[in-house]
C-alpha positions as CSV (number, residue, x, y, z in Angstrom):
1,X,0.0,0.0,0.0
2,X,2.9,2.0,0.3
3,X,4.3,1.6,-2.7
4,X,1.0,2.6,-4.3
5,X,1.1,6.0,-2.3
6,X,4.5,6.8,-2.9
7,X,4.2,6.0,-6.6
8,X,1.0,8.5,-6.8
9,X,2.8,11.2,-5.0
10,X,5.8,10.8,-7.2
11,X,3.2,11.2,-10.4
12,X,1.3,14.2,-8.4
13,X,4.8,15.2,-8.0
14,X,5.8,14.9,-11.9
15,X,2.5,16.7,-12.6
16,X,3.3,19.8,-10.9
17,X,7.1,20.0,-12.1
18,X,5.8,20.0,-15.3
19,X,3.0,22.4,-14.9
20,X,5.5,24.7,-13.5
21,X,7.9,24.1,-16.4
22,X,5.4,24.4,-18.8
23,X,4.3,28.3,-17.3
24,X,8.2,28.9,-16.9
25,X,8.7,28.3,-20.4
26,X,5.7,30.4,-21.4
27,X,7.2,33.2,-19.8
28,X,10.6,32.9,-21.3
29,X,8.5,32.6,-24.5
30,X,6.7,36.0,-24.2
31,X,9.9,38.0,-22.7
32,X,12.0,36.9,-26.2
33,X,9.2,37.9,-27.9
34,X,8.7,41.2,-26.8
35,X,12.5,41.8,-27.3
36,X,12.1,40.6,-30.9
37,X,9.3,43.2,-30.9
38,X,11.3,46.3,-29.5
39,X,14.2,45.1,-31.8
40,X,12.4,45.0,-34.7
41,X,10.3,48.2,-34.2
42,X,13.7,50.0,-33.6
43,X,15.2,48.5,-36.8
44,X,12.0,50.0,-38.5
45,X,12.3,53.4,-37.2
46,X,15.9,53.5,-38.6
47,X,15.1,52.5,-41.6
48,X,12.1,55.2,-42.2
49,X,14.1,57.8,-40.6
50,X,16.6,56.9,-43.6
51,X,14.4,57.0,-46.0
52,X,13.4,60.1,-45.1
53,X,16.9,61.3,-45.4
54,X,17.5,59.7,-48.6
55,X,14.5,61.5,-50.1
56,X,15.6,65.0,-48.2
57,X,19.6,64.1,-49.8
58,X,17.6,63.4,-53.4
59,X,15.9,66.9,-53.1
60,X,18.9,68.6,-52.2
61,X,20.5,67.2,-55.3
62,X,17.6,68.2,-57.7
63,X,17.6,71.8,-56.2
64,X,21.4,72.0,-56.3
65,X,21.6,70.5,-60.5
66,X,18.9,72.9,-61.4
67,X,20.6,75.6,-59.8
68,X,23.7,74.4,-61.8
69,X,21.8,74.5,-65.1
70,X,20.6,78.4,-64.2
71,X,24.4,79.8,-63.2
72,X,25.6,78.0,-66.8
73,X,23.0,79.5,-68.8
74,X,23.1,82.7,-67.7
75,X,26.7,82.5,-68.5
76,X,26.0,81.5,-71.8
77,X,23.0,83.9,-72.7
């Protein structure tokens, strides 16, 4: 009869370490996944904030060209 009690304590036992596993590794889950997150909404920030600055750079070189093209033909005319 003792056998039979210690042999349902050890799977009560078992039961709970793995219940307790189980939420630990849940947790663990959820925490790398919200670094994932953070990390990838930081690497999407950077790259929209250069975009924007490739566009501003793209501008800059439009307005500077056409400038260009005005000083030269005023030289020529």
């Amino acid at each position: 009869m003792a056998d039979i009690a210690g042999l349902a304590a050890s799977a009560a036992g078992g039961g709970i370490f793995g219940l307790i596993g189980s939420v630990i590794g849940r947790a663990a889950s959820l925490v790398e996944r919200r670094q994932a997150q953070t990390q990838e909404r930081a690497r999407w920030a950077h790259e929209s904030r250069m975009a924007d600055l490739q566009i501003k750079a793209g501008q800059l070189a439009s307005e500077q060209a056409l400038q260009n093209t005005e000083a030269a033909g005023r030289w020529q005319g």
